[in-house]
C-alpha positions as CSV (number, residue, x, y, z in Angstrom):
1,X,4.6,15.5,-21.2
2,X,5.4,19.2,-22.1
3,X,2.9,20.4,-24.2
4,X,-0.4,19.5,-25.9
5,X,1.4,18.4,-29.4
6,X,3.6,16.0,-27.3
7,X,0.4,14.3,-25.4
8,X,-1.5,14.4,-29.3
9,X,1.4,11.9,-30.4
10,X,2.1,9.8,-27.7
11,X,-1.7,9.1,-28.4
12,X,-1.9,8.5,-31.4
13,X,1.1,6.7,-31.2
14,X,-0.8,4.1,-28.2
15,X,-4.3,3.9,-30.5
16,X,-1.9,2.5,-33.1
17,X,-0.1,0.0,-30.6
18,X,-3.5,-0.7,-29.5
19,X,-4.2,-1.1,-32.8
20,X,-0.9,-3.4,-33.3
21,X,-2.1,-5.5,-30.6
22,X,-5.2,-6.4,-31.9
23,X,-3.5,-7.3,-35.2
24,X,-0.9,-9.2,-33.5
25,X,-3.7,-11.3,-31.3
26,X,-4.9,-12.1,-35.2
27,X,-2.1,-13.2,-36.3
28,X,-1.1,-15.2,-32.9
29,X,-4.4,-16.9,-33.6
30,X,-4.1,-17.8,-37.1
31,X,-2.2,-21.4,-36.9
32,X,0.4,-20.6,-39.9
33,X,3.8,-22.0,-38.6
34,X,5.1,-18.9,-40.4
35,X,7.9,-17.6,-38.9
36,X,7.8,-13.8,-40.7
37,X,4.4,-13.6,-39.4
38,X,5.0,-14.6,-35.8
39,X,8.3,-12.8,-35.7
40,X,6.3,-9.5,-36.7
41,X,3.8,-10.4,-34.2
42,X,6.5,-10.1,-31.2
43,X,7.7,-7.2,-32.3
44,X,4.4,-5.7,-32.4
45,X,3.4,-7.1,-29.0
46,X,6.8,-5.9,-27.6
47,X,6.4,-2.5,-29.2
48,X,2.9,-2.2,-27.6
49,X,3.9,-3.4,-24.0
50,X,7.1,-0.8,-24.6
51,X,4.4,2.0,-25.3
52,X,1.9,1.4,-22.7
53,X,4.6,0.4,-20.0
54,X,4.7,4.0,-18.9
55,X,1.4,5.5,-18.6
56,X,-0.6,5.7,-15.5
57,X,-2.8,2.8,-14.8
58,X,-5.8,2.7,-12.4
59,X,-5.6,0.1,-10.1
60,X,-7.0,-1.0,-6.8
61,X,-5.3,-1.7,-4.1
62,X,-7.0,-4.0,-2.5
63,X,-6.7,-6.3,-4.9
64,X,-2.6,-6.1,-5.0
65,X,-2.1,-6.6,-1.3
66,X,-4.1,-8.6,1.4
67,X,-3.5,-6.8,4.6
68,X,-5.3,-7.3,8.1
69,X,-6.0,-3.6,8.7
70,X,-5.9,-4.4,13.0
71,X,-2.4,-6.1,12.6
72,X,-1.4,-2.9,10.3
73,X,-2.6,-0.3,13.4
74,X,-1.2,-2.2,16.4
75,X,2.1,-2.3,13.9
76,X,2.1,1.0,13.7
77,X,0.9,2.5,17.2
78,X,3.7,-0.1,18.4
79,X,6.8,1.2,16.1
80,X,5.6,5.2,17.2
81,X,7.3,7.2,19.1
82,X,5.3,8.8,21.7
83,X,5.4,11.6,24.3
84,X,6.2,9.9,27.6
85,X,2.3,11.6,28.6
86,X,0.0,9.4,30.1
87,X,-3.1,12.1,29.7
88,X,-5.4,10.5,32.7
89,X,-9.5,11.9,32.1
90,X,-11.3,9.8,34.7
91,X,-13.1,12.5,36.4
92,X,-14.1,13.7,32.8
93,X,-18.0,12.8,32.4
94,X,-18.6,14.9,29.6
95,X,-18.9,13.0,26.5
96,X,-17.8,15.8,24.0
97,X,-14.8,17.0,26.3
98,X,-13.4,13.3,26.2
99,X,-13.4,13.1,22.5
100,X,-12.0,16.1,22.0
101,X,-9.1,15.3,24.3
102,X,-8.5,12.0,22.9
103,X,-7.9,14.2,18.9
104,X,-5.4,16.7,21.1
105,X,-3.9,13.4,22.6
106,X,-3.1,12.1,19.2
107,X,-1.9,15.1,17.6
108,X,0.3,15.3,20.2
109,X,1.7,11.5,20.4
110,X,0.9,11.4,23.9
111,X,2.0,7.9,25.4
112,X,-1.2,6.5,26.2
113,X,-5.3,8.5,27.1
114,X,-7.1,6.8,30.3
115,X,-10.5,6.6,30.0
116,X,-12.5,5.8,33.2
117,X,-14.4,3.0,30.5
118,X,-13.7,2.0,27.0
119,X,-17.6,2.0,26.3
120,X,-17.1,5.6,26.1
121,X,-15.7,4.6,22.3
122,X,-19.0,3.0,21.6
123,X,-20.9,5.9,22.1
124,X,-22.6,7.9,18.6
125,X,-21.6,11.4,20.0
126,X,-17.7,10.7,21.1
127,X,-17.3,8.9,17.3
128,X,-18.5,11.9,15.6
129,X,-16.3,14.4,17.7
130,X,-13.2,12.5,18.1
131,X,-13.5,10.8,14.4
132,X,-10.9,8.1,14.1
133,X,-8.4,9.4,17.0
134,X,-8.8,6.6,19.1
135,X,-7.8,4.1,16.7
136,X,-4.5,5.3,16.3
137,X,-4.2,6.4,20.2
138,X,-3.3,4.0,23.0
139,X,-6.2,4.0,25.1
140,X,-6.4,2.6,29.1
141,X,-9.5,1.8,31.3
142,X,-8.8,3.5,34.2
143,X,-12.3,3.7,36.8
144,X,-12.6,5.5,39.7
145,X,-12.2,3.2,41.6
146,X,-8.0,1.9,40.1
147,X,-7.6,5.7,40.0
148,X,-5.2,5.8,42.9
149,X,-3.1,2.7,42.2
150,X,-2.6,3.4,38.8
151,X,-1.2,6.9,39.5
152,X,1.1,5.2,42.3
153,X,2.0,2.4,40.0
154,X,3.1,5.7,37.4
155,X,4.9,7.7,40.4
156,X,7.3,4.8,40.7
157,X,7.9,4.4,37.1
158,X,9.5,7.3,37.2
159,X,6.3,9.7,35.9
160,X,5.7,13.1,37.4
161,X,2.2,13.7,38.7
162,X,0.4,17.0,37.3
163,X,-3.2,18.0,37.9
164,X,-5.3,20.3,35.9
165,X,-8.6,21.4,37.4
């Protein structure tokens, strides 16, 4: 549409196809075999579903597909491709600090953030901080405790090994 006078006929030109449409559901209903009338009627119907074909329609869409949201993300997290980063924050106790590591970790594709416990996710404050990162960030349990083999177990993967105090 390029200007005002344009959008003024187009419609006018869809109140009379809706209009036509109610006329042609009269005539569909009346049960005369006549063929002029039911002739006219599919030409109006096909002249309305030709004008409203085009025009923007609201629709939801939800109802259009039926998707499992969890098989969507793991899709997804599966088919990215990340920085070969495994970003390891056991020794991180602050609640705040971990959340805002796991956002940077997600801008940043990183391959995978280690948590030393996933119920760090559960908690009110990291939600609010770290929003929605950690759904679409890999996320490992790594305690204390596994600390030492999992960085061995990364070593001979081929990893380097970097701290940061």
């Amino acid at each position: 549409i390029n200007n005002y006078n344009e959008f003024e006929s187009i419609v006018k030109r869809l109140n009379v196809a809706s209009d036509n449409n109610i006329i042609a559901e009269e005539i569909q209903d009346d049960e005369s075999n006549d063929t002029e009338k039911s002739n006219k009627s599919k030409d109006i119907i096909n002249e309305t579903n030709e004008l409203v074909r085009d025009f923007q329609r609201k629709i939801s869409p939800n109802q259009l597909i039926d998707l499992d949201l969890e098989v969507v993300r793991h899709t997804w997290l599966d088919s990215q491709d990340r920085q070969s980063i495994y970003v390891v924050a056991t020794f991180i106790d602050k609640i705040p600090n971990l959340a805002g590591l796991a956002r940077t970790c997600e801008i940043f594709k990183i391959k995978a953030l280690c948590l030393p416990s996933k119920r760090v996710e559960e908690d009110f404050q990291f939600q609010l901080i770290s929003v929605l990162a950690t759904k679409w960030l890999p996320l490992i349990e790594v305690p204390e405790l596994d600390l030492r083999n999992f960085l061995i177990s990364k070593k001979y993967e081929g990893f380097s090994l970097i701290g940061v105090e």
